[in-house]
ZABAPA-891940 format. One record per residue (C-alpha): residue in one letter; chain; x negated, y, z; residue number from 1. Coordinates in Angstrom, 1 decimal. Last residue first. Example, Ala and Ser with C-alpha at 12.3 -4.5 7.8 and 13.67 -1.06 7.14 Angstrom:
residues 2
aa, ch, east, north, up, i
S, A, -13.7, -1.1, 7.1, 2
A, A, -12.3, -4.5, 7.8, 1
end
This chain:
residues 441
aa, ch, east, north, up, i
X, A, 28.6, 27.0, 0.4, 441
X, A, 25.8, 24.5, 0.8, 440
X, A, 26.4, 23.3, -2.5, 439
X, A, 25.8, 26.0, -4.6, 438
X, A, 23.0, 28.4, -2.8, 437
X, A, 20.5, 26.0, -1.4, 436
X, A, 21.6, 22.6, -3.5, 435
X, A, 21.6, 24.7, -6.8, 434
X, A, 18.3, 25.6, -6.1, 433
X, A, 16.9, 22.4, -5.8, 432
X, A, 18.9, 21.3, -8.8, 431
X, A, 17.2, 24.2, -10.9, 430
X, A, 14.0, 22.5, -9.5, 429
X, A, 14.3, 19.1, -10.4, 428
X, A, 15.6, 20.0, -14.1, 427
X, A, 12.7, 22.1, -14.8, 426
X, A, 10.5, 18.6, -13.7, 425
X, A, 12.3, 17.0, -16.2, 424
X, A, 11.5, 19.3, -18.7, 423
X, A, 7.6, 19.2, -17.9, 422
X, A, 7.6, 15.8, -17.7, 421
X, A, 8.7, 15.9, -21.5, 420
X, A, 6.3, 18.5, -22.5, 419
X, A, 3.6, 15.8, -21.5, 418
X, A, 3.5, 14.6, -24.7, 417
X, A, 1.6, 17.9, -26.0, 416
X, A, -1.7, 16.8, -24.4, 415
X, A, -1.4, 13.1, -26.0, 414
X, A, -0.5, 14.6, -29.2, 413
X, A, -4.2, 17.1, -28.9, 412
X, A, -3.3, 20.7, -28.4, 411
X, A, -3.4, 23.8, -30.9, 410
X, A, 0.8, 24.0, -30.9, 409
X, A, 0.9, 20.1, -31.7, 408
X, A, -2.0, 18.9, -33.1, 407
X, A, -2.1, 15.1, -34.8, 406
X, A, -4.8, 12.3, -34.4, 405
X, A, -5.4, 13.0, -30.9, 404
X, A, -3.9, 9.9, -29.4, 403
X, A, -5.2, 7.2, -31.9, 402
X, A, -2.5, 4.8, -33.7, 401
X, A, -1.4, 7.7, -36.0, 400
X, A, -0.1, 11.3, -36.2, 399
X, A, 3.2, 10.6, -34.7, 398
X, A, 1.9, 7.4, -32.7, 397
X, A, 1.6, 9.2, -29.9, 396
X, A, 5.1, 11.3, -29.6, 395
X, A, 6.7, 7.9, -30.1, 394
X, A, 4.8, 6.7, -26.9, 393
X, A, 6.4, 9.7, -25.0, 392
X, A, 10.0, 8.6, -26.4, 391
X, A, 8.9, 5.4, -25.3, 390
X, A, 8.3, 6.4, -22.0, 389
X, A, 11.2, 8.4, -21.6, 388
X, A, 14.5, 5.9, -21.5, 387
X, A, 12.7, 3.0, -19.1, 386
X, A, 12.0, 5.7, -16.0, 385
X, A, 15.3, 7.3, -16.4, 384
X, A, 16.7, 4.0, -15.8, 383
X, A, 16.0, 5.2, -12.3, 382
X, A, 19.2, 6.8, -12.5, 381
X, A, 20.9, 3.4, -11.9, 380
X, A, 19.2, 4.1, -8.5, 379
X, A, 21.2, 7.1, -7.6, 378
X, A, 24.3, 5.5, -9.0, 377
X, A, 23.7, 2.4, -6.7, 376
X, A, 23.4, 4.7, -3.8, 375
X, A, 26.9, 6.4, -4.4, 374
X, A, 28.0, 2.7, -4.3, 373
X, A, 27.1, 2.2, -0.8, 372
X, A, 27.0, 6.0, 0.0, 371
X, A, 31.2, 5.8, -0.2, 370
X, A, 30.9, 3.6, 3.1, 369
X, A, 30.3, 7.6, 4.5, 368
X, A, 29.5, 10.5, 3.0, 367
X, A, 28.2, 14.0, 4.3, 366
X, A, 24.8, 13.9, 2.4, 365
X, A, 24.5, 11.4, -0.2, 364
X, A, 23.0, 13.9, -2.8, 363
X, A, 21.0, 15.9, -0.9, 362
X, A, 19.2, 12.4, 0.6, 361
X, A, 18.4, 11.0, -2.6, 360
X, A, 17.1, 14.1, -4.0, 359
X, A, 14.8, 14.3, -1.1, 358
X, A, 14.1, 10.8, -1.1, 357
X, A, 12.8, 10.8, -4.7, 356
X, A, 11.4, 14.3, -4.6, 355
X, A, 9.2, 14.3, -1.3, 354
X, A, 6.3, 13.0, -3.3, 353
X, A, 6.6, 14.9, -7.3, 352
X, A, 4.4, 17.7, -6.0, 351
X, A, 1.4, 16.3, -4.8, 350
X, A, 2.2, 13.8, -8.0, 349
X, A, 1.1, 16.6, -10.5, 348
X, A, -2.0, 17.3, -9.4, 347
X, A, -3.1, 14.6, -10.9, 346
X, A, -2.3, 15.9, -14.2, 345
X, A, -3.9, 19.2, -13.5, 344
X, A, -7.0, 17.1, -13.1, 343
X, A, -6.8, 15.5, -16.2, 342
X, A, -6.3, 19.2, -17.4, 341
X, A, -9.6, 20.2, -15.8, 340
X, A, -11.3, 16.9, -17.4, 339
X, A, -10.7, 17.6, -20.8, 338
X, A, -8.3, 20.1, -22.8, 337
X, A, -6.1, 22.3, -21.0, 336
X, A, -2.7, 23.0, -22.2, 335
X, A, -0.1, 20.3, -21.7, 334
X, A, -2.0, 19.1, -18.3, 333
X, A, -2.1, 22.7, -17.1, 332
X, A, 1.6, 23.0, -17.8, 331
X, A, 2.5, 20.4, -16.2, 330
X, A, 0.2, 21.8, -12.9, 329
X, A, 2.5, 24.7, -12.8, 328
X, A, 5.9, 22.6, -13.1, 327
X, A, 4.8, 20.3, -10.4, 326
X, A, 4.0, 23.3, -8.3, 325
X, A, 7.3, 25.2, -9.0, 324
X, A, 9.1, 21.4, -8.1, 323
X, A, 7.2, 22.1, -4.8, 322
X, A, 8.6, 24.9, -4.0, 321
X, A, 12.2, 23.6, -5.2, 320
X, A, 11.6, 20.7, -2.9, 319
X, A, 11.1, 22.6, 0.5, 318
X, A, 14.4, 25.1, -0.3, 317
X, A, 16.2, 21.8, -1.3, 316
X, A, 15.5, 19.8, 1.9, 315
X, A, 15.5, 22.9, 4.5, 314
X, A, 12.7, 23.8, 6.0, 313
X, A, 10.8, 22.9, 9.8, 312
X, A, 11.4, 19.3, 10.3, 311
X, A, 11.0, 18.7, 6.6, 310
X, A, 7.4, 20.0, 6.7, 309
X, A, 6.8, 17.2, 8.3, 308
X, A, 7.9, 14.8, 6.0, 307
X, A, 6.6, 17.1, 2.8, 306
X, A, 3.1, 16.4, 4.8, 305
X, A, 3.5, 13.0, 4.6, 304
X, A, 5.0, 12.7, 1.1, 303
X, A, 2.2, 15.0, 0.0, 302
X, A, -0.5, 13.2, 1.2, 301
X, A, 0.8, 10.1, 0.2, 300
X, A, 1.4, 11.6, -3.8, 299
X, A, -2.2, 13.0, -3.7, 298
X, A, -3.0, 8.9, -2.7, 297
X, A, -1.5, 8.1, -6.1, 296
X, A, -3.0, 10.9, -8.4, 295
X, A, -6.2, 9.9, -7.0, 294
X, A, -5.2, 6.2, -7.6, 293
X, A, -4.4, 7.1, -11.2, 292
X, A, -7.9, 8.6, -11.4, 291
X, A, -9.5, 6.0, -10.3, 290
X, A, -7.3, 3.6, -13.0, 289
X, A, -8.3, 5.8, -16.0, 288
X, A, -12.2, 4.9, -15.3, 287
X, A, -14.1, 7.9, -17.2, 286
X, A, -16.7, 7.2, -19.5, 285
X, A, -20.1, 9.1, -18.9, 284
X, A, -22.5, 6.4, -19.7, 283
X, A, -21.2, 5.6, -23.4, 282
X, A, -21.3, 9.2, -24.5, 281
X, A, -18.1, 11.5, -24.1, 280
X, A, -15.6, 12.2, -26.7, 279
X, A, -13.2, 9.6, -27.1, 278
X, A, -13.7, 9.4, -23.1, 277
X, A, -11.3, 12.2, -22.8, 276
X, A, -8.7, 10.4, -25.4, 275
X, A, -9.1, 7.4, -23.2, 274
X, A, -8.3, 9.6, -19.8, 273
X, A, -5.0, 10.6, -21.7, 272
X, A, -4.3, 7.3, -23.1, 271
X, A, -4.9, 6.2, -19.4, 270
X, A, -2.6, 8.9, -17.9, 269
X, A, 0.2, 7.6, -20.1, 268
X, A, 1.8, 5.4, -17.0, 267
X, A, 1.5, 7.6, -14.1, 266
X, A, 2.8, 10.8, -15.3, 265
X, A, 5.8, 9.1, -17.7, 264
X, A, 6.4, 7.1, -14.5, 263
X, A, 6.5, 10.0, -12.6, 262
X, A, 8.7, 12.2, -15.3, 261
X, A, 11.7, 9.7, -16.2, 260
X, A, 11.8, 9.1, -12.4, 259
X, A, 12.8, 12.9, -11.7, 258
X, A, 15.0, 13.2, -14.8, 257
X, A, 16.8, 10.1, -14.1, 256
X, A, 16.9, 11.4, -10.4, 255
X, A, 18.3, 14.7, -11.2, 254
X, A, 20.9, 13.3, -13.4, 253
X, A, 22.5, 11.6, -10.3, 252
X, A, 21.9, 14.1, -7.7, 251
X, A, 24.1, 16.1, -10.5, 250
X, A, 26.9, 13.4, -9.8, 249
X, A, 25.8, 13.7, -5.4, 248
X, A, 26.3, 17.5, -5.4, 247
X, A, 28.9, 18.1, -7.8, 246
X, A, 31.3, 15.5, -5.6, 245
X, A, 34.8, 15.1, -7.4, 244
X, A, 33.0, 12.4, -9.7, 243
X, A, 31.8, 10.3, -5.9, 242
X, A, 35.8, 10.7, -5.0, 241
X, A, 37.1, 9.3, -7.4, 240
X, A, 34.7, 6.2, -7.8, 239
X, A, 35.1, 5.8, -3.9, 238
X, A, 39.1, 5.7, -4.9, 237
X, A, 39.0, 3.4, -7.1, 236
X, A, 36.8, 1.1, -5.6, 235
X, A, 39.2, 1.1, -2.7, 234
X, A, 38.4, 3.1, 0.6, 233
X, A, 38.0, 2.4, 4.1, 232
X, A, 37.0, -1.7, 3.2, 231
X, A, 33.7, -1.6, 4.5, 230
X, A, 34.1, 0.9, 7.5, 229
X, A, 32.3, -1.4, 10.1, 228
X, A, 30.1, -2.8, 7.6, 227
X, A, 26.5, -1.7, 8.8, 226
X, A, 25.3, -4.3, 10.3, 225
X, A, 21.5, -4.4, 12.6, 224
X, A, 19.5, -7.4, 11.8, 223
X, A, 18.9, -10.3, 13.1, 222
X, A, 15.7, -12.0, 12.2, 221
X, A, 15.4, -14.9, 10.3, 220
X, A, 16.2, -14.3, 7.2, 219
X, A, 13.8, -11.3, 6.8, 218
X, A, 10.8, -13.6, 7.6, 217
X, A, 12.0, -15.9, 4.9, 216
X, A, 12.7, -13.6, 2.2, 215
X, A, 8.9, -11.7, 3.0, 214
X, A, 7.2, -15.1, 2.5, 213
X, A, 9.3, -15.7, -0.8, 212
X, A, 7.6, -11.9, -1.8, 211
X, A, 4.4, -13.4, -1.3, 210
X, A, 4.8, -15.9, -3.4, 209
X, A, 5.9, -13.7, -6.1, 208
X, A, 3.2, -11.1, -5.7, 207
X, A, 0.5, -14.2, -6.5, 206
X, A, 2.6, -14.6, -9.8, 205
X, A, 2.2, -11.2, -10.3, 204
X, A, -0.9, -10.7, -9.7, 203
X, A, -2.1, -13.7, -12.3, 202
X, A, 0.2, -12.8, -15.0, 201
X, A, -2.5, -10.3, -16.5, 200
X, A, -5.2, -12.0, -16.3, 199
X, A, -3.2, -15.5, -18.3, 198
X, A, -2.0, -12.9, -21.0, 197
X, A, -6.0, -11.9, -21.2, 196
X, A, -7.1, -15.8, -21.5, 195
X, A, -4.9, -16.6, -24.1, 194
X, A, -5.5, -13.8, -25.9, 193
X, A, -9.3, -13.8, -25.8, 192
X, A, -9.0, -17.5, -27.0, 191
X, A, -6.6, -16.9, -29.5, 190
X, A, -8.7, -14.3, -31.1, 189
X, A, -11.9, -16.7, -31.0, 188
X, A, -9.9, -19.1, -33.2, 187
X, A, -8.6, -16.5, -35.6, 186
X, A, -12.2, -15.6, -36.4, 185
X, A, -13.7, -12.7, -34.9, 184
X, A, -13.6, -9.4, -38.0, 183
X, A, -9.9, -8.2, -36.7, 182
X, A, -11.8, -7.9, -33.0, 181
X, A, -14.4, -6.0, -34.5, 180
X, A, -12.2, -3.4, -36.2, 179
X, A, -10.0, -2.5, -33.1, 178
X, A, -12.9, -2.4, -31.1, 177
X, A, -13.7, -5.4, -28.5, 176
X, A, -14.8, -5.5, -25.2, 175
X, A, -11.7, -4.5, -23.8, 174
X, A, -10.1, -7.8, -25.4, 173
X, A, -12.0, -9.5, -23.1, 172
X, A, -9.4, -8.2, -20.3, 171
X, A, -11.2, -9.0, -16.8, 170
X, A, -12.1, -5.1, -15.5, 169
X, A, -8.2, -4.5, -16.6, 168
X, A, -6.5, -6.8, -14.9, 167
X, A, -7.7, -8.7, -11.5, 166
X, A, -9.6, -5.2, -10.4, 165
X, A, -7.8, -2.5, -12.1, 164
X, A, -4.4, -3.8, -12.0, 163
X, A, -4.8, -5.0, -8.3, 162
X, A, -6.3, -1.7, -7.1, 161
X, A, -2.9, -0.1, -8.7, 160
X, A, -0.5, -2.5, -7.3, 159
X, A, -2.1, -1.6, -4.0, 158
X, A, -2.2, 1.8, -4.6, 157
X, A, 1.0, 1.4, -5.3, 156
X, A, 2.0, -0.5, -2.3, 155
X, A, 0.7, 2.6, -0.2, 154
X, A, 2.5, 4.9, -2.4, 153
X, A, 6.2, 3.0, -1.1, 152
X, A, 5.0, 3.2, 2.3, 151
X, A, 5.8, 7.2, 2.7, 150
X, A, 8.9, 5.7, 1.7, 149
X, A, 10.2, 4.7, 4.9, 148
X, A, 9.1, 8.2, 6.3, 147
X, A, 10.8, 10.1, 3.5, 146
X, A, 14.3, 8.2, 4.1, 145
X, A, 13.6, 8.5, 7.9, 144
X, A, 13.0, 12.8, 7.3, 143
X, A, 16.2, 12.5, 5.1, 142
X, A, 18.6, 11.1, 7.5, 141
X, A, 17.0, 13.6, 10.6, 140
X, A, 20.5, 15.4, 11.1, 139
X, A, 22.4, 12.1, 10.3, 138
X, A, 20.8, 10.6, 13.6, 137
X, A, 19.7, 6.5, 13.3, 136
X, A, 19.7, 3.6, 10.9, 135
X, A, 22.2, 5.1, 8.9, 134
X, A, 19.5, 6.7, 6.1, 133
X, A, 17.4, 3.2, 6.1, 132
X, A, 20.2, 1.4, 4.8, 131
X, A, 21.3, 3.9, 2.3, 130
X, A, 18.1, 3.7, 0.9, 129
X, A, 17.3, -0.2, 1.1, 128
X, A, 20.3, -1.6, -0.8, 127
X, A, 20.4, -0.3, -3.9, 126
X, A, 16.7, 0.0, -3.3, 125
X, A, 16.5, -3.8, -2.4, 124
X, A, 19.0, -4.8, -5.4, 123
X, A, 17.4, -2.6, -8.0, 122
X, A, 14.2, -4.4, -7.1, 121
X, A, 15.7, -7.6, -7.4, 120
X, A, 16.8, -7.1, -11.0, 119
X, A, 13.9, -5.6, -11.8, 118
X, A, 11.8, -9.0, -11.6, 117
X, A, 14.4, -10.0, -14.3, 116
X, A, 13.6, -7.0, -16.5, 115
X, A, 10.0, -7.8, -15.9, 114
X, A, 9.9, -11.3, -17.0, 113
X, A, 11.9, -10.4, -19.9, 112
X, A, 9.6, -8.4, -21.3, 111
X, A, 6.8, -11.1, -20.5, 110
X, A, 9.2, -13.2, -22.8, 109
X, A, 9.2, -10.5, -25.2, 108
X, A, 5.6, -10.3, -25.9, 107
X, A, 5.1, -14.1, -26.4, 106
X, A, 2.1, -15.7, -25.3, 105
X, A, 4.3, -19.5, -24.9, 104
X, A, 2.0, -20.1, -21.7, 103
X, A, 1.4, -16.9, -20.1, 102
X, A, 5.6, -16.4, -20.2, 101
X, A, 5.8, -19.7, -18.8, 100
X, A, 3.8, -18.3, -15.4, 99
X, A, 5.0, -15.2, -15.8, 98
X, A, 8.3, -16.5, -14.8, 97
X, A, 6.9, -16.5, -11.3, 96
X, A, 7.3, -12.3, -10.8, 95
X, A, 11.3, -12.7, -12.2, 94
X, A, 11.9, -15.6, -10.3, 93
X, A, 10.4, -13.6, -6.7, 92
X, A, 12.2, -10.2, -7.4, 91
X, A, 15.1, -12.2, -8.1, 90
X, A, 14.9, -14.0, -4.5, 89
X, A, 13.9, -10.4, -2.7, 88
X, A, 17.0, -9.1, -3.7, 87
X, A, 19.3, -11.6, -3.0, 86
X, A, 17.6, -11.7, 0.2, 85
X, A, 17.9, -7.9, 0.4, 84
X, A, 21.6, -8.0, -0.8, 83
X, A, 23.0, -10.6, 2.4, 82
X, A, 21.1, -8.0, 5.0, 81
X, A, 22.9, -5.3, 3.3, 80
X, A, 26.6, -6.9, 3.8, 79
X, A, 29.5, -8.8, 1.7, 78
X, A, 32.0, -6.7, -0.5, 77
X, A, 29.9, -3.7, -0.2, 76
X, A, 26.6, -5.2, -0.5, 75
X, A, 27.9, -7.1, -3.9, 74
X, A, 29.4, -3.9, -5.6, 73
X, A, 26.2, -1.9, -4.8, 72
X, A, 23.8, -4.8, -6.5, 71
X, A, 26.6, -4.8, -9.6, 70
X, A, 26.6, -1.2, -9.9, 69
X, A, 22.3, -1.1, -9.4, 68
X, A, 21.9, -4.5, -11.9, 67
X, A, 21.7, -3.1, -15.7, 66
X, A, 19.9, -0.1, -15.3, 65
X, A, 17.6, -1.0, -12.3, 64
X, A, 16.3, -3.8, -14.8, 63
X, A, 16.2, -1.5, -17.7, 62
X, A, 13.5, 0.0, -15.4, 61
X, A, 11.1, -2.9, -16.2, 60
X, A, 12.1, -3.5, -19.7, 59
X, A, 12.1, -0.1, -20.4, 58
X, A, 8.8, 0.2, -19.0, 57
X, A, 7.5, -2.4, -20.8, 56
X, A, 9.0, -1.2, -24.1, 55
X, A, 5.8, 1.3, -24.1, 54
X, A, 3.5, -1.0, -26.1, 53
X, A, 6.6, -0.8, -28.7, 52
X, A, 6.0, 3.1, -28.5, 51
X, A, 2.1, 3.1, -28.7, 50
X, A, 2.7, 0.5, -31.8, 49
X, A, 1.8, -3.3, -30.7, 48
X, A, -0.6, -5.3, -33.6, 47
X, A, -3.2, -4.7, -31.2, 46
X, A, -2.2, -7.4, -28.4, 45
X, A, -4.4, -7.6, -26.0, 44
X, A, -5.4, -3.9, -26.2, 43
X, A, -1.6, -2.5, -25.8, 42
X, A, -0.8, -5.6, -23.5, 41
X, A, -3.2, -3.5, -21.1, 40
X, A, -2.3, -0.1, -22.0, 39
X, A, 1.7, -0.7, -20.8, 38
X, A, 0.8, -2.8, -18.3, 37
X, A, -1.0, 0.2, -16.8, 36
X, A, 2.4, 1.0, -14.9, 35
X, A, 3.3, -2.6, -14.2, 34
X, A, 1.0, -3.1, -11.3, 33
X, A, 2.3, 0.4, -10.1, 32
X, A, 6.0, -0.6, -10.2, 31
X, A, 5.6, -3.7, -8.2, 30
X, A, 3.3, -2.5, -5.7, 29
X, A, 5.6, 0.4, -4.8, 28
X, A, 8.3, -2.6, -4.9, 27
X, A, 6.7, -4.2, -2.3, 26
X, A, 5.8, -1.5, 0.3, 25
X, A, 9.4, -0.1, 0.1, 24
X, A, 10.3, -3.3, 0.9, 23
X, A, 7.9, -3.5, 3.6, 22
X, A, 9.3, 0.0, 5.5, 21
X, A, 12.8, -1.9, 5.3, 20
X, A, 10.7, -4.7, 7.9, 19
X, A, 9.6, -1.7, 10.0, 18
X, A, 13.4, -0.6, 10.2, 17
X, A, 14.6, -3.5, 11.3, 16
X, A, 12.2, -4.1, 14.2, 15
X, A, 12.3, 0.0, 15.2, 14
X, A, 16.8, 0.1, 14.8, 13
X, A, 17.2, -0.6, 18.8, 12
X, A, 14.4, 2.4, 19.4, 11
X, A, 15.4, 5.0, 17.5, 10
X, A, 14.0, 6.0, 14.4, 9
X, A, 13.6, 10.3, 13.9, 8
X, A, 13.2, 11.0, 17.2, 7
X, A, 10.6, 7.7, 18.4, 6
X, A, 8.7, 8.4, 14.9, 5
X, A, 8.2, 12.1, 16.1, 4
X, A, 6.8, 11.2, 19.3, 3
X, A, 5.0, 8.2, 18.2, 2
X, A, 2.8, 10.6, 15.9, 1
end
């Protein structure tokens, strides 16, 4: 193991690079606390639709949407160190304004929350990527980008544990059917809200101080700068140059279609576990969030193995093989009814691990201060991740509030809403292809 960490992150960048590895870390918990938001504020506050329930998510990936130019634009005019702690400050405002957000128990102001808290986190992967693939050999680039985010999974499963332990086992609202909670008196329903909106800010106000204490470590130590070719081309002529470049703009659309499936995989999971459940007896339920961490520690495994593997294949040969997989067990999800196609749905995320990085890496390979604001594009793509959820959540509430209250082609809604992950996933692998036998010749 120290072998190949010592080739692929040499020894002067080790400090720095651990601390990136944290980043990675914290936004991983970030976006996997947030994922069963989504269900949560769904049973605390009924009156949501599936689709406005959803708006989470594109408040939370709006974030990246509206801050990724603006995050690349600052690094490049002052230096990566300088858009971490910028980073990591938003991060921590956005994850403390749950505090008034608990108090005035207003959907949109926990909306808001998150599309602030996003701000930061579009900052540190603006920042982080590109920073993590010059910290060493351009030959093992992408190997250091898929080690660094090897971590990411790890915060998830965090953020996941957290959700499922200081969330979701402490909602009274759970307790309640949709007809017995609209038969308690408005007096008891404000008291299960109130208490519910205050579970669920709790993690991330505790996530905010801990992100101060990552600000103030990072401040104080030196790290490594990568400015020397800062001002080697204009704006004008970086944007040039990044449209002339099939490789990185398709890289681009890749992403949004990569992101727009994991989070679409990792957040609807529980409406598809709670359809399951619809039909098993009250000792037999299924826990949505165990699953989701299965789905989450199949996406480690992968991510380590697709690092090693990446010593011995080429990037896009490796990820069109597993975009095949992802596509396979898609279509098990969309077709199978019960636990077998829950399964295939975990499945899913062996194959989805190397493709972030991997995409990343294809499409910033060869350039130089360009990759500053070619990495902003790349994670402006994650906006994919706030454009498809709702569109899945629309698909839901099609035949009604329930999530098999409408067939589509002989399979439950909620089976047939993962047709959308399935398409994005057909997009990974044609540009897996392409990136063998286009854009290598």
């Amino acid at each position: 193991m120290n072998k190949v960490l010592n080739k692929v992150v040499e020894r002067q960048y080790l400090v720095p690079f651990i601390l990136l590895t944290s980043l990675f870390f914290l936004w991983g918990i970030a976006n996997d606390l947030t994922n069963p938001m989504v269900s949560a504020f769904k049973k605390v506050m009924p009156e949501l639709s599936n689709m406005e329930a959803a708006l989470v998510q594109l408040a939370f990936y709006g974030g990246y949407a509206t801050m990724a130019i603006p995050a690349a634009l600052f690094i490049r005019k002052y230096s990566y160190k300088s858009g971490i702690l910028l980073g990591l400050g938003l991060y921590a405002v956005g994850a403390l304004l749950f505090i008034p957000a608990a108090k005035f128990e207003v959907f949109g102001f926990f909306l808001a929350s998150l599309y602030v808290l996003t701000f930061g986190l579009a900052f540190l992967e603006t920042t982080s990527n590109p920073y993590v693939l010059s910290m060493g050999s351009p030959e093992t680039a992408t190997r250091r980008l898929n080690l660094a985010q090897t971590f990411n999974p790890m915060g998830s499963l965090l953020g996941m544990l957290g959700a499922q332990i200081l969330v979701i086992k402490s909602l009274q609202s759970t307790n309640y059917t949709l007809e017995s909670y609209n038969g308690l008196s408005a007096i008891e329903q404000a008291s299960i809200r109130t208490h519910d909106l205050n579970t669920i800010s709790t993690p991330y106000i505790a996530l905010g101080v801990l992100v101060l204490v990552i600000l103030v470590i990072i401040a104080l130590v030196k790290m490594p700068k990568k400015t020397e070719h800062a001002e080697s081309l204009d704006l004008n002529a970086t944007f040039k140059v990044l449209l002339k470049n099939k490789r990185y703009y398709e890289g681009v659309l890749t992403q949004l279609f990569y992101v727009a499936a994991q989070i679409m995989c990792w957040t609807f999971i529980y409406q598809y576990v709670d359809n399951i459940n619809n039909s098993l007896p009250a000792n037999e339920q299924l826990t949505a969030t165990w699953f989701n961490m299965a789905a989450m520690i199949a996406f480690l495994v992968g991510r380590s193995a697709g690092t090693i593997l990446l010593k011995y294949y080429r990037a896009g040969q490796l990820m069109f093989v597993f975009a095949l997989v992802g596509i396979s067990f898609t279509v098990g999800a969309i077709s199978i009814q019960g636990i077998v196609g829950l399964y295939s749905l975990v499945g899913i995320s062996i194959a989805m691990s190397i493709m972030f990085p991997t995409i990343y890496g294809i499409a910033l390979k060869g350039m130089g201060d360009e990759a500053k604001l070619g990495s902003a594009g790349l994670v402006l793509a994650i906006v994919g991740g706030a454009l498809m959820p709702p569109f899945q959540g629309w698909i839901l509430d099609l035949g009604g509030p329930g999530f098999a209250d409408l067939h589509i082609l002989g399979v439950p809604e909620i089976n047939f809403s993962f047709i959308l992950p399935l398409v994005c996933l057909i997009a990974v692998a044609i540009y897996s292809y392409r990136a063998e036998h286009v854009f290598e010749n």
